[in-house]
N, C-alpha and C positions, 0 to 999 in steps of 0.2 A: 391860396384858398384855405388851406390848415390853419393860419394862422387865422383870417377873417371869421373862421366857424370858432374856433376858439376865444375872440374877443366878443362872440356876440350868442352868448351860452343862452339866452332867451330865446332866439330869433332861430337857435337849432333847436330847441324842444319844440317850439312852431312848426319849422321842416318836420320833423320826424313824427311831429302827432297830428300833421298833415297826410303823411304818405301810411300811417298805419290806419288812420281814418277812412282811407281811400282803399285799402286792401280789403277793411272792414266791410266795404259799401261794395265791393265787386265777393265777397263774399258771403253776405243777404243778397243779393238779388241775381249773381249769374252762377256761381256755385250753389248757391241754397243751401247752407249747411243746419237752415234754422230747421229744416224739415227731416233730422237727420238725426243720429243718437248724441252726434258731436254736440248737435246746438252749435252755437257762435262761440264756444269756451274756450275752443282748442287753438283752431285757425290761425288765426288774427292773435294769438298771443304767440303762437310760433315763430311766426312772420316780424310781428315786432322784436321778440328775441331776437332774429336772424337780423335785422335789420341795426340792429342795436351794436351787433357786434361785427360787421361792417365797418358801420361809424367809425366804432372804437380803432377798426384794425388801419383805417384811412386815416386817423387824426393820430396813429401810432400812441392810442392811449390803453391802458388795460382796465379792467373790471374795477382792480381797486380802488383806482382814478374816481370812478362814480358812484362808491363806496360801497362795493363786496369785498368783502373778504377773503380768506384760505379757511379758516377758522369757525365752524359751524355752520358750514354749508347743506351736510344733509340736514341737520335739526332745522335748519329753514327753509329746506326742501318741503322734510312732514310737516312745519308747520303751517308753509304753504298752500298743500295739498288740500289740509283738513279743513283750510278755510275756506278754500273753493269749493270743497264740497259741503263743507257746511252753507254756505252760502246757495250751491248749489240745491241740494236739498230743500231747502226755508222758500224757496223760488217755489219747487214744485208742488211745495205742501198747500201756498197761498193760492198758487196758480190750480191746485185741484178742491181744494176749500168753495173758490169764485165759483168754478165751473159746476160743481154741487148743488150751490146754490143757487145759479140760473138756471141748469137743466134737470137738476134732480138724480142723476148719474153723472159719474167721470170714467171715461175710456181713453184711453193712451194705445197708440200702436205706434210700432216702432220698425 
């Protein structure tokens, strides 16, 4: 099977953005994390980490294999970060902009 998953490198990012798709979809609807401070940001990127490295440890591959490094890993950590939440952020700003505009006030509870 290692080897099958290995000649058919397409066909495993299918699997794998199959099963984190499906975490994602039992994550909105039976956890609910959309109604929650996490939002969908955390979860489902956990999960597919973990899942990821699974893979890796069943196909006897490592990180570098699918091109991490040793070598500036926290600076791609912060850069990481900043981009989620900058992105983060830009989400909420648009999303409290709309709601301004339709209702004339925005209230968030958390």
């Amino acid at each position: 099977m290692e080897k099958r998953i290995k000649e058919c490198p397409i066909l495993s990012c299918i699997i794998l953005f199959c099963i984190c798709g499906t975490a994602r979809l039992i994550e909105y609807f039976v956890i609910r994390t959309d109604e929650t401070v996490l939002s969908e940001n955390v979860l489902h990127k956990v999960f597919g980490i973990a899942v990821l490295a699974v893979v890796l440890c069943l196909l006897h591959s490592s990180w570098r294999d699918i091109g991490f490094g040793k070598s500036g890993v926290a600076s791609d950590i912060v850069k990481g970060l900043l981009l989620g939440g900058g992105c983060f952020l830009i989400a909420y700003l648009v999303e409290g902009m709309i709601l301004y505009h339709i209702n004339g006030t925005v209230s968030y509870s958390f």
